[in-house]
The first five atom37 places (N, CA, C, CB, O) and aatype in JSON, in Angstrom:
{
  "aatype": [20, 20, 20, 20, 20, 20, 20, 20, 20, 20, 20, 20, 20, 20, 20, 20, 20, 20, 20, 20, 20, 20, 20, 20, 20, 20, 20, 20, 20, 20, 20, 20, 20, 20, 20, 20, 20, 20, 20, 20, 20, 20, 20, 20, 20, 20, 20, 20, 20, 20, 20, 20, 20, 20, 20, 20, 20, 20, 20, 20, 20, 20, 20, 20, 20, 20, 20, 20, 20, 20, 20, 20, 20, 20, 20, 20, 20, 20, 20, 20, 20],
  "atom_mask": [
    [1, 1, 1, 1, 1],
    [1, 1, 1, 1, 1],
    [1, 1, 1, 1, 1],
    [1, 1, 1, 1, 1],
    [1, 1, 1, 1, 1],
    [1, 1, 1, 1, 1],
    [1, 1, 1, 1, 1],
    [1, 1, 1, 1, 1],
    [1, 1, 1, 1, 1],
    [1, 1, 1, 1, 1],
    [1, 1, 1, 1, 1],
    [1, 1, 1, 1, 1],
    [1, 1, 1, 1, 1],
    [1, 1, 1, 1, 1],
    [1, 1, 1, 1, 1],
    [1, 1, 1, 1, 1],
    [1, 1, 1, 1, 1],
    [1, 1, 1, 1, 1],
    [1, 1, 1, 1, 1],
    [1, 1, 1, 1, 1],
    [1, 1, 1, 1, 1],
    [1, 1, 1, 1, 1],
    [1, 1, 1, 1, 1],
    [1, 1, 1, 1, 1],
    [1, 1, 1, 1, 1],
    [1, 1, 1, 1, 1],
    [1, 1, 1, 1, 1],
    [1, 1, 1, 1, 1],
    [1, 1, 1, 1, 1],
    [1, 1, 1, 1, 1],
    [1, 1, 1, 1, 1],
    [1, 1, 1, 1, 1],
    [1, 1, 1, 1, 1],
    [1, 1, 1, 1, 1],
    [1, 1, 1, 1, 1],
    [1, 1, 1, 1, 1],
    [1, 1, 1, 1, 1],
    [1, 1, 1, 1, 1],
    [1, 1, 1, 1, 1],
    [1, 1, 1, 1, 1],
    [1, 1, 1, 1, 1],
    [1, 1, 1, 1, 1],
    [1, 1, 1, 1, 1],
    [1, 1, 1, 1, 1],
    [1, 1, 1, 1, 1],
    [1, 1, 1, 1, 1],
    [1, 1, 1, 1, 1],
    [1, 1, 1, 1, 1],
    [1, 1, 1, 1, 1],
    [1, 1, 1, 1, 1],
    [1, 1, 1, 1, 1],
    [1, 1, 1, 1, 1],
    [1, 1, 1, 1, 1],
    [1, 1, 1, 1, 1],
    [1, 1, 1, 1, 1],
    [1, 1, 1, 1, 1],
    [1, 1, 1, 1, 1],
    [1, 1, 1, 1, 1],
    [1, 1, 1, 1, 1],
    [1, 1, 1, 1, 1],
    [1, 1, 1, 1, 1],
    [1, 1, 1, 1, 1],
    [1, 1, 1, 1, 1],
    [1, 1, 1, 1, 1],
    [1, 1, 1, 1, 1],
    [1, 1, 1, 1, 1],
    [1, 1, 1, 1, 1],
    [1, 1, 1, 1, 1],
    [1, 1, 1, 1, 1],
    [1, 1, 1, 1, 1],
    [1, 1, 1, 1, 1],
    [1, 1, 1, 1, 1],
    [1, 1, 1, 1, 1],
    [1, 1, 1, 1, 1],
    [1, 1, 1, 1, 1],
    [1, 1, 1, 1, 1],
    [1, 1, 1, 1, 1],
    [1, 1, 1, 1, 1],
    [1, 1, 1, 1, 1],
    [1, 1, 1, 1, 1],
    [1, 1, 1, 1, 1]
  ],
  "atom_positions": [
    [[11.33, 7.06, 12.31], [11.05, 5.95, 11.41], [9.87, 5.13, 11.96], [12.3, 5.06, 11.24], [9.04, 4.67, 11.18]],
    [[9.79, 4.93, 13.31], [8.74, 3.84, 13.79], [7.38, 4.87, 13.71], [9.1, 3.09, 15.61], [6.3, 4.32, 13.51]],
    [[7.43, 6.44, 13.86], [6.22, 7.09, 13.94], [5.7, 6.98, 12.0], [6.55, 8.91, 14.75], [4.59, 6.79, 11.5]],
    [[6.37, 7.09, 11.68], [5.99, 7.14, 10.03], [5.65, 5.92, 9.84], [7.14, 7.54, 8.92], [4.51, 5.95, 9.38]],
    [[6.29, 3.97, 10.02], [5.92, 3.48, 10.11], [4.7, 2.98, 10.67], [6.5, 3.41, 10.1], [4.24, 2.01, 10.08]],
    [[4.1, 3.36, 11.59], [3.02, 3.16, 12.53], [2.01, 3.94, 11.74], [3.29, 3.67, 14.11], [1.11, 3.32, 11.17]],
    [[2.06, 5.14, 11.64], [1.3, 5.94, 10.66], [0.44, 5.29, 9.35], [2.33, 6.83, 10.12], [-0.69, 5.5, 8.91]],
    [[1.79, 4.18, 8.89], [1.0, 4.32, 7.03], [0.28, 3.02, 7.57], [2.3, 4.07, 5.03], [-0.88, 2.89, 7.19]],
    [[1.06, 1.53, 8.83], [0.42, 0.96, 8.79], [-1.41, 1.38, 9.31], [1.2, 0.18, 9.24], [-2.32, 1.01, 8.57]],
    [[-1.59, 1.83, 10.09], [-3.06, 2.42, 10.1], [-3.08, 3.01, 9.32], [-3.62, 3.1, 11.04], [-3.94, 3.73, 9.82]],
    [[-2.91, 3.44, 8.44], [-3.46, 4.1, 6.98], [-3.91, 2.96, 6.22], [-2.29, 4.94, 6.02], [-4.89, 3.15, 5.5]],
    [[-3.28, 1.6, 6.24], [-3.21, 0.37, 5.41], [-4.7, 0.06, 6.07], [-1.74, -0.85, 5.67], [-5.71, 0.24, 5.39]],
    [[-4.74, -0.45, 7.54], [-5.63, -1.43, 8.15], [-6.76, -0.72, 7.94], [-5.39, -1.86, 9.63], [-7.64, -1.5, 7.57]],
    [[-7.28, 0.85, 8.02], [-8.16, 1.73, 7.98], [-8.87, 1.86, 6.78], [-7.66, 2.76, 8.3], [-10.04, 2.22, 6.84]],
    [[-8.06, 1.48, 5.16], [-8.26, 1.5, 4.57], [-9.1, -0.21, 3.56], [-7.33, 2.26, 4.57], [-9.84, -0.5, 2.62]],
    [[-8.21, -0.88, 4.76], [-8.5, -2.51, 4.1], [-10.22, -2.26, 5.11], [-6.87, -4.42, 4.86], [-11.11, -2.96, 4.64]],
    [[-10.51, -1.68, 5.91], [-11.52, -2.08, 6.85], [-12.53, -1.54, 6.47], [-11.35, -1.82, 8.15], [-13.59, -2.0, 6.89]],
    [[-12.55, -0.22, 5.41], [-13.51, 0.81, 4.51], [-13.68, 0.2, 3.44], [-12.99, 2.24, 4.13], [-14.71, 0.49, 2.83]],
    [[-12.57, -1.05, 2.72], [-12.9, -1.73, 1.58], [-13.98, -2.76, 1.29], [-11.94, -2.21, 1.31], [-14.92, -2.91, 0.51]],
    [[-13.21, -3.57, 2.6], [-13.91, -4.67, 2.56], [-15.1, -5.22, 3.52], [-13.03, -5.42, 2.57], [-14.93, -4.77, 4.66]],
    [[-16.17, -6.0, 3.43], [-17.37, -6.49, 4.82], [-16.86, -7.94, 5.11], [-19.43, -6.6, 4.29], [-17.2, -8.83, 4.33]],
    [[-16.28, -8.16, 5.88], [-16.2, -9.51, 6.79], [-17.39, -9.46, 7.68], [-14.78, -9.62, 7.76], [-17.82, -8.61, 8.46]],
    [[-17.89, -10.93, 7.24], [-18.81, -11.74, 7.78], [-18.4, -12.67, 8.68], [-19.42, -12.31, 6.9], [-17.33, -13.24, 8.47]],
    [[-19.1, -12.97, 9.75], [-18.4, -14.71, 10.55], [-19.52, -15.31, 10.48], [-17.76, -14.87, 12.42], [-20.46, -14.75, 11.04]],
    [[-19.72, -16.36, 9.93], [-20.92, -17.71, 9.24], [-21.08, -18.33, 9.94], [-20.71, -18.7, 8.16], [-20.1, -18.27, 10.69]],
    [[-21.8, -19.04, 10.29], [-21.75, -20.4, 11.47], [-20.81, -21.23, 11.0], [-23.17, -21.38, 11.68], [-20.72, -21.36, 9.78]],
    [[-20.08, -21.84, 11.72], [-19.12, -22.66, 11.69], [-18.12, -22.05, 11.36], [-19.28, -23.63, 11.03], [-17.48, -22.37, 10.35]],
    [[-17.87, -21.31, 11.92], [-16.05, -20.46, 11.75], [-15.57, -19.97, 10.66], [-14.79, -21.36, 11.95], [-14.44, -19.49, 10.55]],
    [[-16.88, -20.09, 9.26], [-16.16, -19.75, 8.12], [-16.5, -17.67, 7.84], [-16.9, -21.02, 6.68], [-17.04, -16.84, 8.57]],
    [[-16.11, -17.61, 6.97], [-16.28, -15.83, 6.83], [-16.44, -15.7, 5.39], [-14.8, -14.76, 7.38], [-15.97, -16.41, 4.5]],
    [[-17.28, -14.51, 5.31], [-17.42, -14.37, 3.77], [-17.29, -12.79, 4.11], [-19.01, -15.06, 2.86], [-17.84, -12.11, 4.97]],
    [[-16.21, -12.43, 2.94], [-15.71, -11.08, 2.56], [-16.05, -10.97, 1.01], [-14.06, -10.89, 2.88], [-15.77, -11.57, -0.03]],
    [[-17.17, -9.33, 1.61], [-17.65, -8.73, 0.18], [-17.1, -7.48, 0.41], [-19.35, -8.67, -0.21], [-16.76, -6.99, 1.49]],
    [[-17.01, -6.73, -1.4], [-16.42, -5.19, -1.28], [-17.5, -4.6, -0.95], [-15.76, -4.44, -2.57], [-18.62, -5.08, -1.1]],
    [[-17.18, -3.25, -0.36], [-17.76, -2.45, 0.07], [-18.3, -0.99, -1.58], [-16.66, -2.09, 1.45], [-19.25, -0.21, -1.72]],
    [[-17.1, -1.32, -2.39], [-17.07, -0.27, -3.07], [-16.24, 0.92, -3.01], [-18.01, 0.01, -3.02], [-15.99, 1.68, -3.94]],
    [[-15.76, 1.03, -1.58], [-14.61, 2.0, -1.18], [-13.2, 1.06, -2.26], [-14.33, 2.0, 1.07], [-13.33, -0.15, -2.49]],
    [[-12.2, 1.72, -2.71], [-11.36, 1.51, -3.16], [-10.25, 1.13, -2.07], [-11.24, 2.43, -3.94], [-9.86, 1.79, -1.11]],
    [[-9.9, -0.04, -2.47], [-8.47, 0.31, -1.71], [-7.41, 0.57, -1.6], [-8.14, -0.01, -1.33], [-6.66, 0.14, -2.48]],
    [[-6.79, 1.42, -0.46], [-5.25, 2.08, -0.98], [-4.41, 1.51, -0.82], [-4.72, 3.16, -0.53], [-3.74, 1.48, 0.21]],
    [[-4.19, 0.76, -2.05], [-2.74, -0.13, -2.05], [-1.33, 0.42, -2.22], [-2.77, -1.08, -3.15], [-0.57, -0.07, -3.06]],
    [[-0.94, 1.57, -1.33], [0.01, 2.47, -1.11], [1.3, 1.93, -0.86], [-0.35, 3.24, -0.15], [2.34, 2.54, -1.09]],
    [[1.21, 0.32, -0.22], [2.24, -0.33, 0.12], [3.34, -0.88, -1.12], [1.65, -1.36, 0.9], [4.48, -1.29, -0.9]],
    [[2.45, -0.74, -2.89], [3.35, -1.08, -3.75], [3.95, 0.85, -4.31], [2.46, -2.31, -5.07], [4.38, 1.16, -5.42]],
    [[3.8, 1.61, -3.33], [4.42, 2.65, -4.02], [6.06, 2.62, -3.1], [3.34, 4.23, -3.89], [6.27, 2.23, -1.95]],
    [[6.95, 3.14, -4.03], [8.13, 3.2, -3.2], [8.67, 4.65, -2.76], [9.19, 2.49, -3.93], [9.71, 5.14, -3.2]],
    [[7.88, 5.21, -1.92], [7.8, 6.88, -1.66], [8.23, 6.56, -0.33], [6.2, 7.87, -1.84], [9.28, 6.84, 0.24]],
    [[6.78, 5.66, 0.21], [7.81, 5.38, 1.75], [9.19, 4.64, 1.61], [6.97, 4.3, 2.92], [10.22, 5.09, 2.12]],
    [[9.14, 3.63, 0.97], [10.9, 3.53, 1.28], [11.92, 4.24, 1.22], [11.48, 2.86, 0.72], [12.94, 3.98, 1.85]],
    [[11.71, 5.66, 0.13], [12.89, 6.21, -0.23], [13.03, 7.03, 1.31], [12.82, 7.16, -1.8], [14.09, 7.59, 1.6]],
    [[11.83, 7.05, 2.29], [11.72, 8.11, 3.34], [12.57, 7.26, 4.59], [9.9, 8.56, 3.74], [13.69, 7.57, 4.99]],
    [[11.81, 6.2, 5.05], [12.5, 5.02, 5.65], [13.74, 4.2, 5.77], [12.02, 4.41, 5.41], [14.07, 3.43, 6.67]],
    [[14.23, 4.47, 4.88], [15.2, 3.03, 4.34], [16.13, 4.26, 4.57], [15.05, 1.98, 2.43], [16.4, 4.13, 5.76]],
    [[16.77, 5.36, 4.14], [17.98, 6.38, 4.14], [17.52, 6.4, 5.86], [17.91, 8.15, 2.92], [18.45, 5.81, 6.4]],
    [[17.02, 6.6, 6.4], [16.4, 7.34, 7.88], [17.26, 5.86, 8.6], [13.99, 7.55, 8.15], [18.38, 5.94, 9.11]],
    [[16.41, 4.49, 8.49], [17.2, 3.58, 9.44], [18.78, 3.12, 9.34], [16.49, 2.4, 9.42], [19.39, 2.59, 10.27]],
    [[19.5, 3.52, 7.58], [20.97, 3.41, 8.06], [21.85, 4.5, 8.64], [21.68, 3.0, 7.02], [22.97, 4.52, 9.15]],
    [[20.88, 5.44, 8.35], [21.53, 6.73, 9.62], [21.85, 6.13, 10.86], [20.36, 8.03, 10.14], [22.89, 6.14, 11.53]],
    [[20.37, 5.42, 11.11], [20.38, 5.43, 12.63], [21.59, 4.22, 12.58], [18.65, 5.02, 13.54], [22.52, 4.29, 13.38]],
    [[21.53, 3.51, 11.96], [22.38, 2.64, 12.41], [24.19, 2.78, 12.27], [21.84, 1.54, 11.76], [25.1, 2.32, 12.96]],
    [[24.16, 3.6, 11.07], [25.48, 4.65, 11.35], [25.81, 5.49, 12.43], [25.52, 5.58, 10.46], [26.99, 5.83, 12.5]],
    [[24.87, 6.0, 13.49], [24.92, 6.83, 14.52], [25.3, 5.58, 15.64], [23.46, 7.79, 14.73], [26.0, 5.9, 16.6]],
    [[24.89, 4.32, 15.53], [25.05, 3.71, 16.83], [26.45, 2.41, 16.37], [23.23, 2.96, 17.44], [26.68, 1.44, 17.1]],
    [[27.02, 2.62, 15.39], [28.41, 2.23, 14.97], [29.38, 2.61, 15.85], [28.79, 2.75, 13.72], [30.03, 1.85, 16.57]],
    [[29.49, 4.07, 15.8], [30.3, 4.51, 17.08], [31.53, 4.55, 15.89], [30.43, 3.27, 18.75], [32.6, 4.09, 16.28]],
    [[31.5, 4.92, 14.85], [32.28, 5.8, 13.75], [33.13, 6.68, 14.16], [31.49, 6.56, 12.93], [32.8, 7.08, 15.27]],
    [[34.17, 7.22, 13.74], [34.87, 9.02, 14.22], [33.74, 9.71, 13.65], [36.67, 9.75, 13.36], [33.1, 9.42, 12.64]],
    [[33.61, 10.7, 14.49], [32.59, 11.75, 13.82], [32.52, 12.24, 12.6], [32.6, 12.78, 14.36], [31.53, 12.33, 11.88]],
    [[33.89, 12.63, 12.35], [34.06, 13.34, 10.88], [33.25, 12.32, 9.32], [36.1, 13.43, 10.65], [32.9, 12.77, 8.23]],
    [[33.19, 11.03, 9.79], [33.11, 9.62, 9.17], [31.64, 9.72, 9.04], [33.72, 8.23, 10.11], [31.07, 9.92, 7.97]],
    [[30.85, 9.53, 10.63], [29.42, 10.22, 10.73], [28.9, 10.57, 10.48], [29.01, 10.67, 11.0], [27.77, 10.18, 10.17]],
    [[29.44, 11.75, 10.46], [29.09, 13.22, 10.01], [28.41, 12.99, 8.53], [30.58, 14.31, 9.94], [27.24, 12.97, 8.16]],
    [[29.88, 12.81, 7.7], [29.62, 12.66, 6.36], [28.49, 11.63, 5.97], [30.85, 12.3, 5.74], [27.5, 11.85, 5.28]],
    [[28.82, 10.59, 6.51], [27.74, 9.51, 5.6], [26.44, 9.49, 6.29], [28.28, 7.78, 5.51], [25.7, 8.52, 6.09]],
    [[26.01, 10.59, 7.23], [24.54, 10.82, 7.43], [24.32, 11.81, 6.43], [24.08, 11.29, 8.89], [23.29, 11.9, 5.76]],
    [[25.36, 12.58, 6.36], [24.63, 13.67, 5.35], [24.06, 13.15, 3.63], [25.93, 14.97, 5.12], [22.91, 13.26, 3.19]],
    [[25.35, 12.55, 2.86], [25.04, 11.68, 2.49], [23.68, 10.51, 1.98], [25.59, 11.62, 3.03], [23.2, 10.14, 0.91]],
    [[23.45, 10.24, 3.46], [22.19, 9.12, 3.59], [21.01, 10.14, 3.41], [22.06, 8.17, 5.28], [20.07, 9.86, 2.67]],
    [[21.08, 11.48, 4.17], [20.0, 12.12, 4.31], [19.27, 12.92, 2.97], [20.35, 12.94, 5.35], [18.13, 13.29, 2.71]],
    [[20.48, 12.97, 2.33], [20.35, 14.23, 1.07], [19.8, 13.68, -0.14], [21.88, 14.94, 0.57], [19.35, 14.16, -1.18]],
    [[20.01, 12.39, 0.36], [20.05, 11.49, -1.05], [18.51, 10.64, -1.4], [21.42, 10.18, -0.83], [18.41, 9.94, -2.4]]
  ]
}
C-alpha cells in the first residue's frame, strides 16, 4: 500500500511540475503560468482507492489477532472484492 501510494504521489508532483512555471518575484511573491502540458488530475479517479482502501483493512484485519479461520475469510473477502 505505501509503495503504490508513494508511486501515484510522484506521479501527482511530476505531473503538477510539467504543468505548471513558478516564478519567485522580488519580494517573496510568485507568479504561476501553464506550461501547456495538461495536468493529470488522477487523484479525482477512484481506481486507486478501490486498490488501497480493500489492501489497508486487510492489513489491519491481519494485525487484530482474529482466529484464523475468521482471517482467513474476511481477507479473502476484502481481497476479491
Amino acid at each position: 500500500v505505501t509503495c503504490i501510494t508513494t508511486y501515484r504521489n510522484f506521479g501527482y508532483y511530476n505531473s503538477w511540475v510539467e504543468a505548471f512555471k513558478v516564478v519567485a518575484n522580488d519580494g517573496g511573491d510568485y507568479t504561476v503560468t501553464l506550461t501547456g502540458t495538461p495536468f493529470f488530475d488522477e487523484y479525482r479517479d477512484r481506481g486507486d482507492w478501490m486498490l488501497t482502501l480493500p489492501l489497508l483493512l486487510i492489513e489491519l484485519i491481519l494485525v487484530m489477532k482474529l482466529p484464523h479461520e475468521e482471517t482467513v475469510s474476511l481477507c479473502w473477502k476484502l481481497g476479491v472484492a
